[in-house]
C-alpha positions in Angstrom: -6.4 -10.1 14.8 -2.7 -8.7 14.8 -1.4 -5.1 13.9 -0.2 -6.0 9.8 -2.8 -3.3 9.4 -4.7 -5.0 6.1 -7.7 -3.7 4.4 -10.7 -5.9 4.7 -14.1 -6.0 3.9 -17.2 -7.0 6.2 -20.4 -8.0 5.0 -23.5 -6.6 7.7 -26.6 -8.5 8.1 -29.0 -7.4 10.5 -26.0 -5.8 13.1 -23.7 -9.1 12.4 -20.8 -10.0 10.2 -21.5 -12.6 7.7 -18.3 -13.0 5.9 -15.0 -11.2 5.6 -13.1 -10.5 3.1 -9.4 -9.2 1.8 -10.2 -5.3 0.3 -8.7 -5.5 -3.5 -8.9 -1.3 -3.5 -7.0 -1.4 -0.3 -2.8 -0.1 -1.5 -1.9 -2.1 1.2 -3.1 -5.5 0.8 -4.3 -5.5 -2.4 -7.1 -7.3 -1.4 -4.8 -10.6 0.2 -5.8 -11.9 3.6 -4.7 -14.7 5.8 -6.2 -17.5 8.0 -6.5 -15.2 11.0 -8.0 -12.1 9.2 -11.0 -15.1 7.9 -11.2 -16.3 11.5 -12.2 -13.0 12.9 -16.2 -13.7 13.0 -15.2 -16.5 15.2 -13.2 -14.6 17.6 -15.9 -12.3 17.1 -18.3 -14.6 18.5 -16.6 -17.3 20.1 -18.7 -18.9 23.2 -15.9 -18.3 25.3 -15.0 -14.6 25.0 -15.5 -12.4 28.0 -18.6 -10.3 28.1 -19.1 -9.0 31.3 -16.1 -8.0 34.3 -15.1 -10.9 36.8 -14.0 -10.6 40.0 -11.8 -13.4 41.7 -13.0 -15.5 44.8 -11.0 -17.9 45.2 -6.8 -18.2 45.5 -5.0 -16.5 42.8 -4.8 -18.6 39.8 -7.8 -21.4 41.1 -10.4 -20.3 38.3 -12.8 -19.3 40.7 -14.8 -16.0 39.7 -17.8 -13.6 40.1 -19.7 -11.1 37.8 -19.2 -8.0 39.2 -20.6 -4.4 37.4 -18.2 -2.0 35.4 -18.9 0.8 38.4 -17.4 -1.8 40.9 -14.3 -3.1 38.5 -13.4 0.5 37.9 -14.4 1.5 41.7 -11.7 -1.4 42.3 -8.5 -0.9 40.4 -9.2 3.2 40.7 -9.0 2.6 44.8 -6.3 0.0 44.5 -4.0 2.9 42.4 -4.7 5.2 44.9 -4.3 3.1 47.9 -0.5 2.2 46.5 0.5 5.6 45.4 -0.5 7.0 48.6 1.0 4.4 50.9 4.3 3.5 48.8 3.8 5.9 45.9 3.2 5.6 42.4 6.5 3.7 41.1 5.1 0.8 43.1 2.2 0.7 40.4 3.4 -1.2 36.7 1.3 -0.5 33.6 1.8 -3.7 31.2 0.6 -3.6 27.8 1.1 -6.5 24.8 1.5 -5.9 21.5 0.0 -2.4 20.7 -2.5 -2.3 17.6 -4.2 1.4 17.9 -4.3 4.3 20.5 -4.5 2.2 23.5 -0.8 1.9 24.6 -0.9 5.2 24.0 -3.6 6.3 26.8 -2.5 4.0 28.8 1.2 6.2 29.0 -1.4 8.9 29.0 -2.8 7.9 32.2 1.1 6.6 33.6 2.7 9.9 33.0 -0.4 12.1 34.1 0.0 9.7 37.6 3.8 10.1 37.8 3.7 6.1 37.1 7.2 5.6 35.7 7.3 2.0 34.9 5.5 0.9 32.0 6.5 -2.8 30.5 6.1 -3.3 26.7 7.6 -6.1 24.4 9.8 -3.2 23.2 13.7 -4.5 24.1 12.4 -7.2 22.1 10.3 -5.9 19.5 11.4 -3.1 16.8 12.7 -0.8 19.7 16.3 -2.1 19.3 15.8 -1.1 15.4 14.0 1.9 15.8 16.5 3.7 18.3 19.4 2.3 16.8 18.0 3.8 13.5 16.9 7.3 15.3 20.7 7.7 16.8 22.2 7.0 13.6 20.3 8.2 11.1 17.3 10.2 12.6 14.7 8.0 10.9 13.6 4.2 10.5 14.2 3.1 7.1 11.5 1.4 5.4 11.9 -0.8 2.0 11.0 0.7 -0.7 8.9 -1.8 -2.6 6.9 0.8 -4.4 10.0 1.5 -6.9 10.5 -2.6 -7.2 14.5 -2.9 -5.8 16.4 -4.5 -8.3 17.9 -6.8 -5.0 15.8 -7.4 -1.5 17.5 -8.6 1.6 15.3 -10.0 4.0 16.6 -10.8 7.0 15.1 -12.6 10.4 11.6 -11.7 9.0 9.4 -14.5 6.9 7.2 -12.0 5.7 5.3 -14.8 3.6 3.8 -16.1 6.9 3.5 -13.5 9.7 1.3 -10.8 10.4 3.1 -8.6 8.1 2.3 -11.2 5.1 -0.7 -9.1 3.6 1.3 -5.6 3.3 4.8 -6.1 3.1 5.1 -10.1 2.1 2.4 -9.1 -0.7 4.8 -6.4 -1.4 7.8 -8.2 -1.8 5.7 -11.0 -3.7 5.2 -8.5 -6.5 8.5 -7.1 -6.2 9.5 -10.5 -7.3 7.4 -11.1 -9.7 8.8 -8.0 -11.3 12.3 -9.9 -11.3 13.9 -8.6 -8.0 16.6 -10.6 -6.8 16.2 -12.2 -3.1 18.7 -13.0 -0.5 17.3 -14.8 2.7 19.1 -14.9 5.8 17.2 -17.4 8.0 18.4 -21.2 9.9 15.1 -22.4 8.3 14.0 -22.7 5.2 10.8 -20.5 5.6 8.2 -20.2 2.6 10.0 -16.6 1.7 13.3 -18.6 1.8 11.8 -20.8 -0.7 12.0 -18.2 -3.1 15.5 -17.1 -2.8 18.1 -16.6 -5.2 20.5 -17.1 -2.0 19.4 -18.8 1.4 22.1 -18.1 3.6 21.9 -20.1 7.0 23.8 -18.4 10.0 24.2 -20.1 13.5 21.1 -18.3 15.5 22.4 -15.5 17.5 25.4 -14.5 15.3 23.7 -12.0 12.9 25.9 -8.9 14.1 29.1 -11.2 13.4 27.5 -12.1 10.0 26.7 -8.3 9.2 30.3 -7.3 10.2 31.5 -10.1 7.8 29.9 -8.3 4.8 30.7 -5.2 5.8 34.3 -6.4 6.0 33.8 -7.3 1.8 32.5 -4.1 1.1 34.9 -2.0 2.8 38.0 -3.9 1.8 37.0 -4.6 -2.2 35.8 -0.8 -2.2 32.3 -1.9 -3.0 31.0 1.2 -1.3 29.5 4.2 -2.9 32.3 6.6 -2.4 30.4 10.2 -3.2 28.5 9.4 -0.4 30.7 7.9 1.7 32.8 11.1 1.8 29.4 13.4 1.7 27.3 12.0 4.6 28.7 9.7 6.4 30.9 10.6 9.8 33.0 8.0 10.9 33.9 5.8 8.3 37.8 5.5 8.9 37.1 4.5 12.3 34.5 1.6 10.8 37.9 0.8 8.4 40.0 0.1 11.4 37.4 -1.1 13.8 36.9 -4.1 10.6 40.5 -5.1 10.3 40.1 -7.2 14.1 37.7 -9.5 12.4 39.1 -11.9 9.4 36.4 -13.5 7.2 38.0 -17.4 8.6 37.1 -16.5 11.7 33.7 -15.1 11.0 32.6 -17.8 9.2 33.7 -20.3 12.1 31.7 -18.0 14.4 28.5 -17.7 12.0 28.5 -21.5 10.0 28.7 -19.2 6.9 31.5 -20.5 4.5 33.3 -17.9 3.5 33.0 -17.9 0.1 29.5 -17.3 1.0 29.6 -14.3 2.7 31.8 -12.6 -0.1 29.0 -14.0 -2.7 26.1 -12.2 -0.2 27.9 -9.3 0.2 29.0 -8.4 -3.4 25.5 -9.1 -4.6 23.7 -7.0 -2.2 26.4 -3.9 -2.7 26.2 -4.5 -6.6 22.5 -4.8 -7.0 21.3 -1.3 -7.4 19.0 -0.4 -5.7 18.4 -2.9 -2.8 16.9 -2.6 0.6 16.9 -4.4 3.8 13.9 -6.3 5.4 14.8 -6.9 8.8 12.6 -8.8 11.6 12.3 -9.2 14.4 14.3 -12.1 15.0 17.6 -9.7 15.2 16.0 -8.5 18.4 16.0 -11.7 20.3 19.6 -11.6 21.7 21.9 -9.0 23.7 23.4 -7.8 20.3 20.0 -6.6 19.0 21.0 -3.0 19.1 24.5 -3.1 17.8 23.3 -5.8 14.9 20.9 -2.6 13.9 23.0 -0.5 13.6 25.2 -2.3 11.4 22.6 -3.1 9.1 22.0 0.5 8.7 25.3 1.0 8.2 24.9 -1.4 5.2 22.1 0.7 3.5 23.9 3.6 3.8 27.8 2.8 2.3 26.0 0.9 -0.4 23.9 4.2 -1.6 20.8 2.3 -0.8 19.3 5.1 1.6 16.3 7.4 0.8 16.8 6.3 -2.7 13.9 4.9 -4.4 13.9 0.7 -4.2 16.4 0.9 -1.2 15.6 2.0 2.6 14.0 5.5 2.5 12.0 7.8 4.9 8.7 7.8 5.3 7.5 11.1 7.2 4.7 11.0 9.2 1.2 12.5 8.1 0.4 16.0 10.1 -1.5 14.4 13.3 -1.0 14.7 16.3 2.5 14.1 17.4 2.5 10.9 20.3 4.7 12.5 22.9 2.0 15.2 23.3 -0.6 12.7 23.4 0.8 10.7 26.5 1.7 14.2 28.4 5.2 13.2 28.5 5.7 16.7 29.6 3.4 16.7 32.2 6.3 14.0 34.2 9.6 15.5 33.6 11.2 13.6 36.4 10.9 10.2 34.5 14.3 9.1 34.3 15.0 9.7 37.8 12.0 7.5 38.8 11.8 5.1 36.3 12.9 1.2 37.4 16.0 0.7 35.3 17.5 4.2 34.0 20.7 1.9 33.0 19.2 1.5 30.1 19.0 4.5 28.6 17.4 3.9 25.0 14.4 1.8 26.9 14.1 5.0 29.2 14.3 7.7 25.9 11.4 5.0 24.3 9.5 5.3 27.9 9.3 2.0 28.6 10.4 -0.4 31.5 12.2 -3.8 30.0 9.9 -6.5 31.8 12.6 -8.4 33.3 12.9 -5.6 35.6 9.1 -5.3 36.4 10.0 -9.4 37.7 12.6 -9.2 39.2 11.7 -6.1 41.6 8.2 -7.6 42.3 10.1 -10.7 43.6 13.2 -9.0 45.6 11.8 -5.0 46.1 15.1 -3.8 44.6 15.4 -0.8 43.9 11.8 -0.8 45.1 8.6 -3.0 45.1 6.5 -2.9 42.5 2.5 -3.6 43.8 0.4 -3.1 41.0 -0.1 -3.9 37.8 -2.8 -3.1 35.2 -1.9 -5.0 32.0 -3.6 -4.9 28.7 -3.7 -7.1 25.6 -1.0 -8.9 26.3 0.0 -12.4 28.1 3.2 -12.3 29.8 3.1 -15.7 31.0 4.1 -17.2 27.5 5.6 -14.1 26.4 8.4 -13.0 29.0 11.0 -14.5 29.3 11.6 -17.4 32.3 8.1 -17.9 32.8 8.3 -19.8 35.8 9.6 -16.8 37.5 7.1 -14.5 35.8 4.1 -16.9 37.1 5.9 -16.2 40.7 6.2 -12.7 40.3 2.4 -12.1 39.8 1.6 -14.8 42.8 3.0 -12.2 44.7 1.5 -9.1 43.5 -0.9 -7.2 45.9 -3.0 -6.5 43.1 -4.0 -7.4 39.4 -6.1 -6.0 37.1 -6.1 -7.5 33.5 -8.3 -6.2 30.2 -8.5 -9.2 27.7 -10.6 -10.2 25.2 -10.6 -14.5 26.7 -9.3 -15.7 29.9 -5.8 -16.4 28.9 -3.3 -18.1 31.4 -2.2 -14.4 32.7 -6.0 -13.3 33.0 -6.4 -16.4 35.0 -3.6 -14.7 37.8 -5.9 -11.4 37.9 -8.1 -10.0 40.8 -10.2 -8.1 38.1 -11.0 -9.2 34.6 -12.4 -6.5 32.1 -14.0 -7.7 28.9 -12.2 -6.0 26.2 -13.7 -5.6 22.9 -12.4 -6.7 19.8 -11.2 -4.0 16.7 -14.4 -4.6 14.9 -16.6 -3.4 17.8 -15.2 0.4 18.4 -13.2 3.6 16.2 -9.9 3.5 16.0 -6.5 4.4 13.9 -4.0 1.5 13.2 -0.3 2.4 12.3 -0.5 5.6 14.8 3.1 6.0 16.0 5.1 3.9 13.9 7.7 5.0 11.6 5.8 3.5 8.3 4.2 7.2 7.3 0.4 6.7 7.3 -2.1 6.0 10.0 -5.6 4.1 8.7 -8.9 4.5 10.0 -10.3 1.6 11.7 -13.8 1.9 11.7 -16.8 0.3 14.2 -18.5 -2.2 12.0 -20.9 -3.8 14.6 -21.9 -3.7 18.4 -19.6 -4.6 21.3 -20.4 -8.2 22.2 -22.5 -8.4 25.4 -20.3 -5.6 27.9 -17.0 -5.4 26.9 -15.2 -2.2 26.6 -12.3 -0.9 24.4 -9.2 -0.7 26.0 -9.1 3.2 24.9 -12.6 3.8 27.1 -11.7 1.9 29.9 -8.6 3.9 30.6 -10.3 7.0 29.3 -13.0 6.3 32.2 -10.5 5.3 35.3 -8.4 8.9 33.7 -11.8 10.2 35.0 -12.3 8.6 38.3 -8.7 9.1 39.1 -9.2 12.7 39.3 -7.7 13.3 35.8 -10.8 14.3 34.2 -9.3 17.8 32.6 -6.7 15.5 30.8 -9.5 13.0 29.0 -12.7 13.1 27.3 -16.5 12.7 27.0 -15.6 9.9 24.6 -13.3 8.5 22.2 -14.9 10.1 19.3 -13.6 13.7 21.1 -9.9 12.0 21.6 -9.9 10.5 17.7 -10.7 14.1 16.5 -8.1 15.9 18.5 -5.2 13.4 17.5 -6.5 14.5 13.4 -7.2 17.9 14.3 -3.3 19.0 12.6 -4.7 17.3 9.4 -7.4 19.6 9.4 -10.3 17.0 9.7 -12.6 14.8 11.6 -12.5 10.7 12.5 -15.6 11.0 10.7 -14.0 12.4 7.8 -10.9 10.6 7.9 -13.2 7.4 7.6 -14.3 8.1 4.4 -10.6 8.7 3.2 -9.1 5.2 5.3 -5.7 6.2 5.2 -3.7 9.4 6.0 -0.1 9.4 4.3 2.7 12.2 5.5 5.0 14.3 2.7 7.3 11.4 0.8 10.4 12.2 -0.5 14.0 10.6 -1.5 17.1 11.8 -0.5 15.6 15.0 2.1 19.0 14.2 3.1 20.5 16.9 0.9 18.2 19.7 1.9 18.4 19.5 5.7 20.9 17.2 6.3 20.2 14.0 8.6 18.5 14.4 11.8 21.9 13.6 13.6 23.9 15.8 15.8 26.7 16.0 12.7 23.9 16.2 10.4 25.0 13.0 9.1 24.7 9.4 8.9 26.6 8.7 12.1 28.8 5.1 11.6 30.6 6.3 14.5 28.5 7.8 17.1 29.5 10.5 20.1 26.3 10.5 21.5 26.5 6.6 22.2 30.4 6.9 23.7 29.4 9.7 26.1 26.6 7.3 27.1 28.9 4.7 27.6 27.9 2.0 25.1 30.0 1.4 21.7 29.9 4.2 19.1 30.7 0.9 16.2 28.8 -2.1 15.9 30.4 -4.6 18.3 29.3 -7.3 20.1 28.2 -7.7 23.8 27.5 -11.3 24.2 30.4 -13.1 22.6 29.0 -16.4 24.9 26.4 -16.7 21.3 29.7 -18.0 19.2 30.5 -21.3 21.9 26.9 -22.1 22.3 26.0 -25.6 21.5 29.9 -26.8 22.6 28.8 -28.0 25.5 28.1 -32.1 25.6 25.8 -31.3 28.6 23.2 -29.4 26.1 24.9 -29.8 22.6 22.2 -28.4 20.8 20.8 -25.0 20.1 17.0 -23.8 20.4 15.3 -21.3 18.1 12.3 -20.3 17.9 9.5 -19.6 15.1 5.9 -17.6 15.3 3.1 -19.8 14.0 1.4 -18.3 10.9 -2.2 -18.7 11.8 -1.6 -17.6 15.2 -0.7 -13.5 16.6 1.7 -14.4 19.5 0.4 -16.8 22.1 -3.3 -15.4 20.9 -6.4 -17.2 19.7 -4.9 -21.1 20.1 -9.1 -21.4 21.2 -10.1 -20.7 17.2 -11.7 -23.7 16.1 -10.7 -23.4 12.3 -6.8 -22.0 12.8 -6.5 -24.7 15.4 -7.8 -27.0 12.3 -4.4 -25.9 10.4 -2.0 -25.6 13.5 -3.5 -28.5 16.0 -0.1 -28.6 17.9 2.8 -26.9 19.0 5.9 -28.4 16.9 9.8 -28.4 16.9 11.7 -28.6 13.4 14.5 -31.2 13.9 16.7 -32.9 11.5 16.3 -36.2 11.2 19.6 -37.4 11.9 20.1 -35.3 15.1 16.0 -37.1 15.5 17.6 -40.4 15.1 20.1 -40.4 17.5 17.4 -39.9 20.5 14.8 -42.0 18.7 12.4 -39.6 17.6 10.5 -39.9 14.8 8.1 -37.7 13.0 4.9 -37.2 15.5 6.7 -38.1 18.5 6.8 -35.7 21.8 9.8 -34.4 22.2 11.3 -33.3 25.6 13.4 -30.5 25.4 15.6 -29.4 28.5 17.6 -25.9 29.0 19.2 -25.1 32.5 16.0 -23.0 33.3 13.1 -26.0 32.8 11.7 -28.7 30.2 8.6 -28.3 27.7 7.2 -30.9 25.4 6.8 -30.1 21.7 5.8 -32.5 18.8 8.9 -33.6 16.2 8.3 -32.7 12.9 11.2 -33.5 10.7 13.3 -31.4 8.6 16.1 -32.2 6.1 17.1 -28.7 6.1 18.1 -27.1 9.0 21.1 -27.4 10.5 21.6 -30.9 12.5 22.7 -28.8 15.6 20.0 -26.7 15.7 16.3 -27.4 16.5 13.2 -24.7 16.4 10.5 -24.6 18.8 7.1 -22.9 17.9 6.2 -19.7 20.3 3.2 -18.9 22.3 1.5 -22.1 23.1 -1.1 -22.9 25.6 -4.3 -25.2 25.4 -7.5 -23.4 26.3 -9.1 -26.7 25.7 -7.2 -28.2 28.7 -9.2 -27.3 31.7 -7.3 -30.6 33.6 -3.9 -28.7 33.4 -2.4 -25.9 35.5 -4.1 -22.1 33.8 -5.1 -24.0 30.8 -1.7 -25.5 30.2 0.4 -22.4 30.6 3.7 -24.1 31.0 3.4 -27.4 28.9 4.9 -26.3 25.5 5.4 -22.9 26.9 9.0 -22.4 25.4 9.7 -19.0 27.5 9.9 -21.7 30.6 13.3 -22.8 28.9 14.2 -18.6 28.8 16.4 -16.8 31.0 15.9 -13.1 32.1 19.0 -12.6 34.4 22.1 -10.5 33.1 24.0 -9.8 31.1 21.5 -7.9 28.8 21.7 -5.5 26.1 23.4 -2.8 28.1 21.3 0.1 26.1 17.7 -1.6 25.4 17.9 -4.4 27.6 17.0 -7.0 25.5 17.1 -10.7 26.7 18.3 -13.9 25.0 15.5 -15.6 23.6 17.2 -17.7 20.5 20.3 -19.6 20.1 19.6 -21.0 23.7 22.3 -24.2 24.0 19.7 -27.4 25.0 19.1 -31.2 24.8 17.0 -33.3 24.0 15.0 -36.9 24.6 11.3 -38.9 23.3 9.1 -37.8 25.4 5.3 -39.1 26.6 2.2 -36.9 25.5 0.8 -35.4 28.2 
């Protein structure tokens, strides 16, 4: 149901799961599991998932559709592919994937490079890319918490790991971490249930988390709260960080944050004194055009504190010996990438191989630089996940071709020319966690038949590899491309299922063998690399239009934005028993800023940026901050066959987005929170 990567266990009856259950043997989870992990037999078998491929018949978008075989769906897309690449070539053809949860993002770059496709959309500007290059630049690795040696002090930051797909491994984590006495410091505008918890809930205007980051950084440095040894050891840059910190005073950052200031020394001075203490960081920080630069000065926080590869702070966790993912998608095999690829501007989103979707938009819509044609997109739903939908939903009226894999017929799949039946995690092999810096992949086994004729997305791009004349690069079947990616480890999916997970070599402080993976060998605070490139080598801001945002009497409030609990994204809002616990979209108001529209609790709310209007249901909150409000992400209504692709643009708070410049100038990330808006009642619709 999402990629948190929990251990479960499936009870088989006669080929069909009768219950599921949290895994208490599983390290991960310890046997905790959520709404969406219990509503996987209905997903499983819901009446409306898609069985068999569809073929559109009528205009694009009308919901008019035919069965059509899997020879003729792949016969279709393979010809489309070849038909673009041979009349405009192949960086007129877009692969689009959603969130990844096994090997399939990684075939389909497979399949992309082997093609010389360059430009491949993923949500990475604005998911843990930001993080995971800033982290890779400055340190060489992405730093984990360490909740195995309990931290004596835990940071979270942007992430309500009580409540999110990460809740059974990390929030279950953290949960006993407390329990063993850990002291917690929340950084979030609502009170989320982890907040709850805290020993200190500090509440920052959204959008200002690299100010707020700098402000503590600012304590530490001046009051000498830093670990000196390594400091002067292993880090490179530091005087410059002294000097770059004197431009900010702590009055002025806490005008720019809503932090009083005698706040930010309290956070600051606990988190550097609190030995050890990590950093949970989310994925909020990567919502705005400071998403890179607010990384990086949160690593820079681990490291002067003495909280890196130490055990309870941020450490390293190697991978286990499999095969390595840039030989799996052929990277090699396309070494003219970055001269091809949409947007080489930004150059981190190029090194992670990836397209920032914006771009994919905008040059369907104008043909600058070029035209895209074609796109193949899988698992994912771009209409309620990329930002300014309405411009989105134009883009793909004007595509020459569509092909979507899904597992229902979202609002996107609704837009396709083909529709393949995707099958579900519980229907084919797999490994979870391949790729990702967390340092163990797990075996996700098949537990019972595909439903009907859906596919995994692994074999369907492992099958149009084939048809596309790619055959020597692909394989008989998945079971052959499972065992080559565990061949280093010496074994066998079929081996590796009996084991269920596969750590790499952990260590603490590798540092002082080998040196960081950096050019200086050290922990870079100021960084060459990123001045030769052009972009700030300190943490600074890009977007300083975040600190006037709400000043406006036009739209004098500011929108956030919150992922529902018992939902993954803008997924399964057609699950009869989470819809039970989450029947509407809602938007967190206080009730004073409700009063002075007259709202009250239950009533529609209109909310209006520059870009549109959406609807959302007031639910109110004593809380928050009276300027702000928080809309809920990712909603549509399947049930709502009178609206426009099942009510794709109702509550759909992406409509209120923007995705024109200025971006991140590295990543290219887009402004997705602290969004200035107004407000009014509204009528149900």
């Amino acid at each position: 149901m999402d990629h948190g990567g929990c251990g479960i266990l499936a009870h088989v009856e006669g080929g069909r799961i009768k219950k599921i259950e949290g895994d208490p043997d599983c390290p991960l989870n310890h046997g905790t599991i959520c709404a969406k992990g219990l509503a996987q037999i209905e997903r499983l078998n819901h009446p409306d998932r898609l069985v068999y491929p569809l073929k559109r018949t009528g205009y694009r978008g009308e919901g008019k559709w035919s069965r059509i075989s899997w020879d003729e769906a792949l016969e279709t897309i393979t010809k489309k592919i070849q038909e673009t690449i041979e009349r405009e070539g192949p960086e007129t053809i877009a692969f689009a994937q959603g969130t990844p949860k096994g090997l399939e993002l990684f075939l389909l770059m497979r399949l992309a490079n082997l093609l010389h496709i360059p430009n491949i959309s993923t949500p990475g500007h604005i998911c843990h890319m930001p993080r995971e290059t800033a982290s890779t630049i400055t340190c060489g690795f992405f730093p984990v918490p360490d909740f195995d040696h309990p931290p004596a002090c835990a940071l979270v930051w942007g992430s309500n790991l009580f409540q999110t797909n990460e809740e059974g491994i990390i929030g279950s984590q953290l949960k006993r971490a407390l329990d063993h006495g850990t002291k917690l410091i929340v950084i979030d505008p609502r009170k989320s249930s982890v907040a709850s918890r805290a020993d200190i809930w500090i509440q920052p205007k959204p959008g200002t988390d690299l100010y707020l980051a700098l402000g503590m950084l600012k304590v530490i440095v001046d009051e000498r709260y830093y670990d000196k040894a390594f400091v002067e050891n292993w880090t490179k840059g530091f005087q410059e960080l002294e000097e770059h910190l004197r431009q900010y005073s702590l009055d002025s950052i806490s005008e720019m944050t809503w932090v009083p200031k005698d706040q930010i020394i309290r956070l600051a001075k606990l988190y550097s004194h609190t030995k050890p203490a990590c950093i949970q960081w989310g994925n909020a920080l990567e919502h705005n055009i400071n998403s890179f630069q607010c990384s990086r000065a949160l690593l820079i926080l681990m490291a002067i504190t003495g909280n890196l590869e130490q055990p309870g702070g941020n450490v390293n966790r190697v991978a286990p010996p499999v095969i390595r993912p840039g030989e799996l998608v052929q990277i090699k095999k396309f070494p003219e990438k970055r001269e091809k690829i949409l947007s080489p501007e930004f150059r981190l989103a190029t090194m992670m191989g990836f397209v920032p979707s914006q771009m994919i938009v905008k040059a369907i819509l104008t043909g600058k630089p070029h035209p895209i044609r074609t796109i193949y997109i899988q698992g994912g739903n771009p209409l309620l996940s990329y930002a300014n939908s309405k411009e989105t939903f134009e883009a793909f009226k004007k595509l020459d071709f569509l092909a979507v894999s899904e597992i229902f017929l979202t609002p996107t799949a609704q837009m396709a020319d083909i529709v393949l039946p995707a099958a579900t995690n519980l229907e084919f092999d797999d490994l979870g966690h391949f790729g990702l810096p967390h340092g163990f992949i797990l075996a996700r086994p098949k537990v019972v038949e595909p439903l009907g004729e859906c596919w995994p997305d692994s074999k369907i791009l492992n099958e149009l590899g084939k048809r596309l004349s790619l055959g020597q690069y692909f394989w008989n079947d998945l079971g052959e491309c499972l065992d080559e990616v565990l061949k280093p480890a010496g074994m066998t999916y079929d081996d590796f299922k009996n084991i269920g997970m596969l750590k790499g070599k952990w260590e603490f402080r590798s540092y002082e063998k080998t040196g960081f993976s950096t050019p200086s060998k050290k922990f870079e605070i100021y960084s060459e690399q990123l001045k030769q490139w052009g972009y700030y080598p300190l943490p600074s801001s890009s977007d300083l239009s975040v600190t006037s945002a709400g000043s406006d009497t036009k739209y004098p409030l500011i929108f956030t934005s919150a992922k529902d609990p018992f939902f993954f994204h803008s997924a399964y809002r057609n699950i009869t028993s989470l819809r039970k616990i989450s029947q509407e979209p809602t938007l967190l108001i206080h009730p004073d800023t409700a009063s002075q529209s007259g709202i009250k609790e239950g009533d529609w709310v209109a909310v209006e940026t520059e870009r549109g209007s959406i609807r959302q249901k007031a639910k109110l909150d004593s809380e928050i901050n009276p300027r702000i409000i928080v809309l809920s992400y990712g909603w549509w209504f399947p049930e709502r066959k009178d609206l426009e692709l099942s009510g794709w643009k109702e509550s759909n708070l992406n409509i209120l987005t923007d995705n024109n410049p200025p971006y991140e100038p590295a990543i290219g990330s887009t402004p997705l929170r602290a969004i200035p808006c107004r407000i009014s009642k509204s009528a149900p619709f």
